[in-house]
C-alpha positions in Angstrom: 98.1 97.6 79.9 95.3 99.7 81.2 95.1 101.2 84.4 92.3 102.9 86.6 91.3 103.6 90.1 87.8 103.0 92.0 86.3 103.1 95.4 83.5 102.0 97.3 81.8 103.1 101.2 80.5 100.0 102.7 78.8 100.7 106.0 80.5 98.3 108.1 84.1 99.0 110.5 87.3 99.3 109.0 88.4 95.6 110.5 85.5 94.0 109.4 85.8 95.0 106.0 89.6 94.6 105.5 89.3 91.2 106.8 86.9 90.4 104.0 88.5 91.6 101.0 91.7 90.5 102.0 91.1 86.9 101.9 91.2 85.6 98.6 88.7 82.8 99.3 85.9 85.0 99.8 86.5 86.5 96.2 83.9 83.9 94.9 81.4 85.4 96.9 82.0 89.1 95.5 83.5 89.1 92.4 81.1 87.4 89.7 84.3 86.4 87.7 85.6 84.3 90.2 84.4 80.6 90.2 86.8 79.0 93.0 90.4 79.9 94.9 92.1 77.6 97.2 95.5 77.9 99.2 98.1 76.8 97.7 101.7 77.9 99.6 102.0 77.1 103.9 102.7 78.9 106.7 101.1 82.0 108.2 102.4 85.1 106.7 99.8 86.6 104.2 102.5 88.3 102.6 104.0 85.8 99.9 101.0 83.6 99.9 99.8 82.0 97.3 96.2 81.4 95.5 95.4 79.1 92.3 92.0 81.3 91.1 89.4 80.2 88.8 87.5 82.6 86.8 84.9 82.6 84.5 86.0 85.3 81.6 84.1 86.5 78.1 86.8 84.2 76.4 86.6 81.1 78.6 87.7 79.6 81.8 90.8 80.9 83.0 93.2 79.6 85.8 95.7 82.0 87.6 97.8 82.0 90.4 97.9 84.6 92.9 99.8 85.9 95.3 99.5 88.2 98.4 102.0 91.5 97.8 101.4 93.5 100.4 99.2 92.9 103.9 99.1 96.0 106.4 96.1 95.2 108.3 93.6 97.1 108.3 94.8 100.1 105.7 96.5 98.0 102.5 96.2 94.3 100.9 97.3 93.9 97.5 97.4 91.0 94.8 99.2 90.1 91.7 99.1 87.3 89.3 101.9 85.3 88.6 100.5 83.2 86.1 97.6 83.0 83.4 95.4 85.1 80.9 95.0 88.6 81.5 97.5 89.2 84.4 96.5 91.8 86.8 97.9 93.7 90.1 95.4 95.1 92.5 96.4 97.6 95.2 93.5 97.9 97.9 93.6 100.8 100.3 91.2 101.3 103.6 89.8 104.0 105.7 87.2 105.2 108.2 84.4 107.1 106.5 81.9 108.6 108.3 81.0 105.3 110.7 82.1 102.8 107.7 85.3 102.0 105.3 86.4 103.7 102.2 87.9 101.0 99.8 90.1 102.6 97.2 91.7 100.3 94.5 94.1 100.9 92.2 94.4 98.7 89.3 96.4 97.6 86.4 95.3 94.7 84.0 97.0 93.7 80.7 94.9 93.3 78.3 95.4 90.5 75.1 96.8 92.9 71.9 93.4 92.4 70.2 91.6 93.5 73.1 94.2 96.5 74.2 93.8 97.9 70.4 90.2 99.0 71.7 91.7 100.7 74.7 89.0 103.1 76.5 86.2 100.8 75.3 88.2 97.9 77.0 89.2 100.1 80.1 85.7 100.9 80.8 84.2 98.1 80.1 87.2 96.3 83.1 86.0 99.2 85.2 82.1 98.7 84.7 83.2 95.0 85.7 85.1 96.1 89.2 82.7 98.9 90.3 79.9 95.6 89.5 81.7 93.6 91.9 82.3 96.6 94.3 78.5 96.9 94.4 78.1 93.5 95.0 80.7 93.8 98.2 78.9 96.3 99.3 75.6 94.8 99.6 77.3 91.5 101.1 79.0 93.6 103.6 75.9 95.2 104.4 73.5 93.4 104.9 76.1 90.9 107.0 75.2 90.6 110.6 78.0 92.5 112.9 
């Protein structure tokens, strides 16, 4: 298991950018590993919702299902996978920042053995991947009409 923490400041309102991130069919348009996610649970409550995730990984096509953890809007939205290759549990944090929103993840990703026995090659390497996709959020975000 490897673990890290990152952040971004993305010029755009706290609620605005909290609604973005937090719904896991927009992943496909900020997160280059993500090829498709669709509903799969009912009813209203983020919290306990679930998401079958398609991603595109350096070993293949991978399916997971996801689920919703935790949903304070607008300060904290995280995810977990309950199923599939490389599980993972991402804890999003928000807060004003000088006119915009600082996102803060925290993040923990197990890693296959072969992979893991690389550890801080692999950890950086996940990292480079997340701060890629924060950069790409960013500019979405940005250059979004208000």
């Amino acid at each position: 298991m490897i673990r890290f923490e990152t952040s971004v400041r993305i010029e755009r309102p706290i609620d605005d950018v909290f609604a973005y991130v937090s719904e896991p069919e927009n992943f496909p348009r900020w997160n280059s590993a993500v090829q498709t996610v669709r509903k799969t649970s009912s009813g209203q409550n983020p919290v306990g919702a679930t998401y079958a995730m398609t991603r595109q990984l350096p070993s293949g096509q991978a399916e997971n299902d996801l689920e919703i953890t935790a949903y304070k809007r607008p300060r904290a939205f995280a995810i977990r996978t309950l199923s599939g290759p490389t599980p993972f549990a991402y804890r999003y944090a928000f807060s004003p920042s000088d006119g915009g929103t600082l996102v803060e993840l925290d993040a923990e990703v197990e890693l296959p053995a072969a992979v893991e026995l690389v550890g801080p090659l692999a950890r950086r390497a996940v990292k480079r991947g997340v701060d890629d996709n924060f950069a790409r959020l960013k500019d979405t975000l940005e250059r979004r009409s208000p």
